[in-house]
Backbone as CSV, one residue per row, in Angstrom:
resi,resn,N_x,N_y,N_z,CA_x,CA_y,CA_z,C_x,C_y,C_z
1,UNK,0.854,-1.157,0.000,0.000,0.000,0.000,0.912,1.236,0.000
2,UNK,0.534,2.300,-0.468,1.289,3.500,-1.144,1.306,4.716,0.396
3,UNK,2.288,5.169,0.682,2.524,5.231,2.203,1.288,6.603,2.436
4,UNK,0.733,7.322,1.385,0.009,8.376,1.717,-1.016,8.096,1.477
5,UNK,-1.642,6.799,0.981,-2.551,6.402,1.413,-2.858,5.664,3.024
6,UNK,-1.887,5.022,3.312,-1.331,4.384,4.712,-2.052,6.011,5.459
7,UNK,-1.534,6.779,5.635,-1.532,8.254,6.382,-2.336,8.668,6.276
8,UNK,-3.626,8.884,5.201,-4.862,8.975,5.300,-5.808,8.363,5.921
9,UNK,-5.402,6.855,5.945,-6.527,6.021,6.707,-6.015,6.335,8.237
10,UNK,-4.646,6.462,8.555,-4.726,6.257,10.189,-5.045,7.879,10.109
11,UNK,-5.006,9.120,9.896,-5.422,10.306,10.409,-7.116,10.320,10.443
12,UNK,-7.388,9.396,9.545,-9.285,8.870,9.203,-9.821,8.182,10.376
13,UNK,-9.044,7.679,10.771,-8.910,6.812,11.699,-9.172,7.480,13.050
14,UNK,-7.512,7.796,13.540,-7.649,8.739,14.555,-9.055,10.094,14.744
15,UNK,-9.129,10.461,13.965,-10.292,11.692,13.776,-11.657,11.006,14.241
16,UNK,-11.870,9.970,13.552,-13.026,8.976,13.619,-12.901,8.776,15.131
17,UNK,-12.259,8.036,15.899,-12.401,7.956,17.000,-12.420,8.904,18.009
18,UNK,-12.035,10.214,17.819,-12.297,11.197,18.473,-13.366,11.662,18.119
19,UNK,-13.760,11.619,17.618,-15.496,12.236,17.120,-16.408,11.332,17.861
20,UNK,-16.125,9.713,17.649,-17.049,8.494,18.143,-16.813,8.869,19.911
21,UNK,-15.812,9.129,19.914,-15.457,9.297,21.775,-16.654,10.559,22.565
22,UNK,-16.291,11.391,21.504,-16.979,12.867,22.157,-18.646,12.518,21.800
23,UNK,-18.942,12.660,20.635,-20.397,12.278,20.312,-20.883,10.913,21.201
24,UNK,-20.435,9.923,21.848,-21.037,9.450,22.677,-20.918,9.513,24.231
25,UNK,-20.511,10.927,24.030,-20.119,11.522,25.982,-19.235,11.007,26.562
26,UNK,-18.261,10.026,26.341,-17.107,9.750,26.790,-16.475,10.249,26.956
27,UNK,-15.982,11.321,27.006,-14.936,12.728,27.032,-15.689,13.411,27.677
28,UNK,-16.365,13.454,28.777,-17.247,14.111,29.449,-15.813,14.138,31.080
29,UNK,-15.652,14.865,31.706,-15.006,14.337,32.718,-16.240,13.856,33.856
30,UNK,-15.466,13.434,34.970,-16.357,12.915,36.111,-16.593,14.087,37.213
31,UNK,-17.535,14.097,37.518,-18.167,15.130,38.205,-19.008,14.366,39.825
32,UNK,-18.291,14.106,40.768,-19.606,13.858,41.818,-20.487,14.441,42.659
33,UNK,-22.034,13.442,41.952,-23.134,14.121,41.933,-23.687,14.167,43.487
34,UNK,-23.304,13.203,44.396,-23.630,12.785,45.912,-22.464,11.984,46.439
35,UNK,-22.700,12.348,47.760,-21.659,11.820,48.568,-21.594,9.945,48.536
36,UNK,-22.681,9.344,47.985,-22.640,7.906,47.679,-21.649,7.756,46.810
37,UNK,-21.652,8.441,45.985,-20.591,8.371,44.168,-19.190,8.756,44.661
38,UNK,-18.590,9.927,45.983,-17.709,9.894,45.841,-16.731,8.925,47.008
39,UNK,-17.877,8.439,48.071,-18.214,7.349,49.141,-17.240,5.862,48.267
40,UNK,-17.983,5.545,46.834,-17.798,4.681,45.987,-16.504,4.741,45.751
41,UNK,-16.078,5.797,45.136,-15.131,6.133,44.467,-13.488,6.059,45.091
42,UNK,-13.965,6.712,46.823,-12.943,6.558,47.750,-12.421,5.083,47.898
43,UNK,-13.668,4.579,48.195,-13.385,2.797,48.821,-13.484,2.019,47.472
44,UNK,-13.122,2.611,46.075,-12.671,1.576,45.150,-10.886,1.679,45.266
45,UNK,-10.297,3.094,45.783,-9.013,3.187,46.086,-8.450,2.726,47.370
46,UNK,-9.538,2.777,48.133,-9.129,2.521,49.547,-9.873,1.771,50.179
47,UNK,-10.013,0.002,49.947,-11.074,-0.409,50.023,-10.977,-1.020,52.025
48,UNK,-10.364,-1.069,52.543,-10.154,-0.994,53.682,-10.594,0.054,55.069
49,UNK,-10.727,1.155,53.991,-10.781,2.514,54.965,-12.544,2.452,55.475
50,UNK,-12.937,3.073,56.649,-14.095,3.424,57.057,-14.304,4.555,56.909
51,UNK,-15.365,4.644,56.225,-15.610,6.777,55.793,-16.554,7.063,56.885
52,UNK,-16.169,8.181,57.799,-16.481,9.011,58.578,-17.584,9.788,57.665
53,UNK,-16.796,10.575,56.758,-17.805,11.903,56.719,-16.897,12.192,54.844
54,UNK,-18.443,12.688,54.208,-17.626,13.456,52.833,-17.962,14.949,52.443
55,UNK,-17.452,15.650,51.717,-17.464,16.988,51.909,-17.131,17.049,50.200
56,UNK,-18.104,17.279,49.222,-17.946,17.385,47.792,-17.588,18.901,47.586
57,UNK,-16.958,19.072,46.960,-16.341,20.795,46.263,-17.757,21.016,45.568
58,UNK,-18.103,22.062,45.270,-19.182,22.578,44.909,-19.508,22.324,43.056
59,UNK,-18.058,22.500,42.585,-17.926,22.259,41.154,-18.428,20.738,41.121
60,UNK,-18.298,19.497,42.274,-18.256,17.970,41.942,-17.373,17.892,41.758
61,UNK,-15.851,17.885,41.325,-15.005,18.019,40.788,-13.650,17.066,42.136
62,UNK,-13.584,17.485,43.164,-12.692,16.770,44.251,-14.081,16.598,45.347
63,UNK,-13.835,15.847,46.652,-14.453,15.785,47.770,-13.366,14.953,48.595
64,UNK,-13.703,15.671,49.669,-12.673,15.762,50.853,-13.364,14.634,51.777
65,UNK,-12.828,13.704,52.326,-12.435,12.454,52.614,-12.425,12.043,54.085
66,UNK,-13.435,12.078,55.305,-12.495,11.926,56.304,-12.539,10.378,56.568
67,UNK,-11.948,9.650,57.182,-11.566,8.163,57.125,-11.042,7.493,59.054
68,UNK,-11.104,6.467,59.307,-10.752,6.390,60.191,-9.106,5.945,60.196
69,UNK,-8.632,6.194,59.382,-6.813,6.437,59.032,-6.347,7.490,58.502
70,UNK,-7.554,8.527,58.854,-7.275,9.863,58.273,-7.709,10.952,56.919
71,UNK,-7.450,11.973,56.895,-8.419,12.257,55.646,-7.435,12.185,54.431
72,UNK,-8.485,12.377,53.171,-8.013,12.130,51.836,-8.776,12.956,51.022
73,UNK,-8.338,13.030,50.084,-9.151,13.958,49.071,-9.190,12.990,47.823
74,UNK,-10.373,12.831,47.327,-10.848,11.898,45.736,-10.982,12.994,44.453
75,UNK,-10.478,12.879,43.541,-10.993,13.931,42.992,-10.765,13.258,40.877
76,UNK,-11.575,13.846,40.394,-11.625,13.650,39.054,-10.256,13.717,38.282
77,UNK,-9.953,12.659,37.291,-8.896,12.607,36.294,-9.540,12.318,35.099
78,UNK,-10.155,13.345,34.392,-10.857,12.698,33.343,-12.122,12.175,33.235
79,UNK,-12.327,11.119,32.638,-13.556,10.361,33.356,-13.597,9.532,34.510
80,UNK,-12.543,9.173,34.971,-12.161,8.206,35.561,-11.379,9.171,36.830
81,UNK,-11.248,8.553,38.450,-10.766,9.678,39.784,-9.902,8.516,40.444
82,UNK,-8.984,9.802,41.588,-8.347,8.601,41.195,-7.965,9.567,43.027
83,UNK,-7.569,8.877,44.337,-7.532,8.818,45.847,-6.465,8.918,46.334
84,UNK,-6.239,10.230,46.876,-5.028,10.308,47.541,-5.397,10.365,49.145
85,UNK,-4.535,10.237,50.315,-4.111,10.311,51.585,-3.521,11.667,51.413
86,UNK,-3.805,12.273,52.760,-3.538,13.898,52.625,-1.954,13.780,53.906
87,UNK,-1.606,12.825,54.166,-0.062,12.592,55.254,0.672,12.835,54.937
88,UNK,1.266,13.943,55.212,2.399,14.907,54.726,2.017,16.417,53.659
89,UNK,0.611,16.546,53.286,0.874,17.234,52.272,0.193,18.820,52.636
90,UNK,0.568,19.610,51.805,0.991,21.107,52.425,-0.441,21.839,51.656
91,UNK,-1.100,22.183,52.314,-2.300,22.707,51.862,-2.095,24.460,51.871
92,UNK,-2.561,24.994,50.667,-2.349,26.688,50.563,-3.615,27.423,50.039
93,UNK,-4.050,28.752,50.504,-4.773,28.985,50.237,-4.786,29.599,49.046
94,UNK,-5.375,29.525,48.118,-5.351,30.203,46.446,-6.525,31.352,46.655
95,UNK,-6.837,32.458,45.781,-7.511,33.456,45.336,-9.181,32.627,45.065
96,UNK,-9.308,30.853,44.888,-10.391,30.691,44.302,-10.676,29.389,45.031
97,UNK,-9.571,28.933,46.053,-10.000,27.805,46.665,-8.931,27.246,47.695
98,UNK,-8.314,26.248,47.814,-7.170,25.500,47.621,-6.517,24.870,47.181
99,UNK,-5.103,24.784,47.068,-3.982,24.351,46.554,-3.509,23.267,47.566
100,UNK,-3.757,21.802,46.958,-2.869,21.094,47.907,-1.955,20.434,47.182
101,UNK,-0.497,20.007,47.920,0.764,20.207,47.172,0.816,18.564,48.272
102,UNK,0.627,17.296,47.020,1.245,16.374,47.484,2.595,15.816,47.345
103,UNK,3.174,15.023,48.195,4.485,14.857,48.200,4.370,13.091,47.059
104,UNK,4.251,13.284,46.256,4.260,12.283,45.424,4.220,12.803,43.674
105,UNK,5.020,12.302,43.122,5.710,12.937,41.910,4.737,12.770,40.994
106,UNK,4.026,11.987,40.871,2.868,11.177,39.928,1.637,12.652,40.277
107,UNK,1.389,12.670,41.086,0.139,13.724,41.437,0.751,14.954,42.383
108,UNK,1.471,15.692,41.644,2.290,16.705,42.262,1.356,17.857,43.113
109,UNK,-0.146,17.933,42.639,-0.606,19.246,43.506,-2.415,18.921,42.673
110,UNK,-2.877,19.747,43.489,-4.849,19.795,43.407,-5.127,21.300,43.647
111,UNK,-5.599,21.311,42.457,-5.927,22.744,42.835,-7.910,22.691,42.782
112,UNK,-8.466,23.169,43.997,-9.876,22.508,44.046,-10.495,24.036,44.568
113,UNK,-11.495,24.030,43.707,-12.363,25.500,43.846,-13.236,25.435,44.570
114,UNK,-13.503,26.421,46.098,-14.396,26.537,46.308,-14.323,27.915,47.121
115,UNK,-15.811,28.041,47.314,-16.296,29.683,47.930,-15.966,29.330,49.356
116,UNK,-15.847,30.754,50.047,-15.613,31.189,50.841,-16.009,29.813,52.278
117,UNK,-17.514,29.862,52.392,-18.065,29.274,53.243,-17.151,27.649,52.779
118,UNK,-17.310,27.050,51.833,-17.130,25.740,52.181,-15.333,25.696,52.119
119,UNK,-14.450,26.845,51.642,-12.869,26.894,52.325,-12.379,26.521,53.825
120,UNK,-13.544,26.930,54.079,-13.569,27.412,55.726,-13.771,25.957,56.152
121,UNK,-14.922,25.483,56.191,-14.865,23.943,55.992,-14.038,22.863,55.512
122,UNK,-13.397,23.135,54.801,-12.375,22.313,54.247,-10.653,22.484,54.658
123,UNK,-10.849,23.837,55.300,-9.573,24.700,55.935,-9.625,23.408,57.048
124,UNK,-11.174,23.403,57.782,-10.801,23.485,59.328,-10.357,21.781,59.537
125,UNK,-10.959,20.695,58.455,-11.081,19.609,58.492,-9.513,19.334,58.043
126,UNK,-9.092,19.717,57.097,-7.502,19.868,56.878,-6.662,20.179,58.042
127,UNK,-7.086,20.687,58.393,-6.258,21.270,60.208,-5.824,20.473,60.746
128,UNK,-6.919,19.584,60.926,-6.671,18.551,61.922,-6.227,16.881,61.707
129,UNK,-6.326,17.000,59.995,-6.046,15.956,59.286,-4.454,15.931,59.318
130,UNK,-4.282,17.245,59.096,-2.660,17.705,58.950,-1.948,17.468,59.881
């Protein structure tokens, strides 16, 4: 086969499947809708842990974790989320939410939006997690 034909079908190709991906909502990221979904989501990473209490970011986007080995934050990668342990890691306050700065190279930092009232909430539960 003649190589620019070869290069047409895989760019036909590739294109095609990004179109088939998006047009059937797969490229949607994950968003949690209730504390059951992100409840789920925790104890598919941490299937050992006992959840105390969950605290969803307002966007759906992360929810804050408390556990009886401590808190964690779950939060969206795409479609798919993915559970960190908050032991050791340095929480900062940003202009639009918080910034938490984990000590693990793979998931270097979270930056998670929220208003005033639920910072404060998430400040105070971090406090003591920390």
């Amino acid at each position: 086969m003649p190589l620019h034909i070869l290069i047409g079908l895989v760019v036909v190709g590739i294109v095609g499947i990004a179109v088939l991906t998006w047009a059937f909502g797969l490229s949607t990221p994950l968003r949690f809708a209730d504390e059951a979904q992100a409840r789920a989501a925790w104890l598919r990473h941490w299937p050992e842990d006992r959840v105390a209490a969950v605290h969803i970011a307002p966007d759906g986007a992360a929810a804050l974790i408390e556990t009886d080995r401590g808190a964690g934050v779950v939060f969206a990668m795409g479609a798919d989320s993915t559970g960190h342990r908050l032991d050791g890691a340095e929480i900062r306050e940003t202009p639009t939410g918080l910034r938490i700065h984990f000590h693990d190279f793979a998931t270097p930092r979270l930056d998670v939006t929220l208003p005033p009232g639920a910072r404060a909430r998430w400040r105070e539960t971090l406090s003591e997690a920390v």
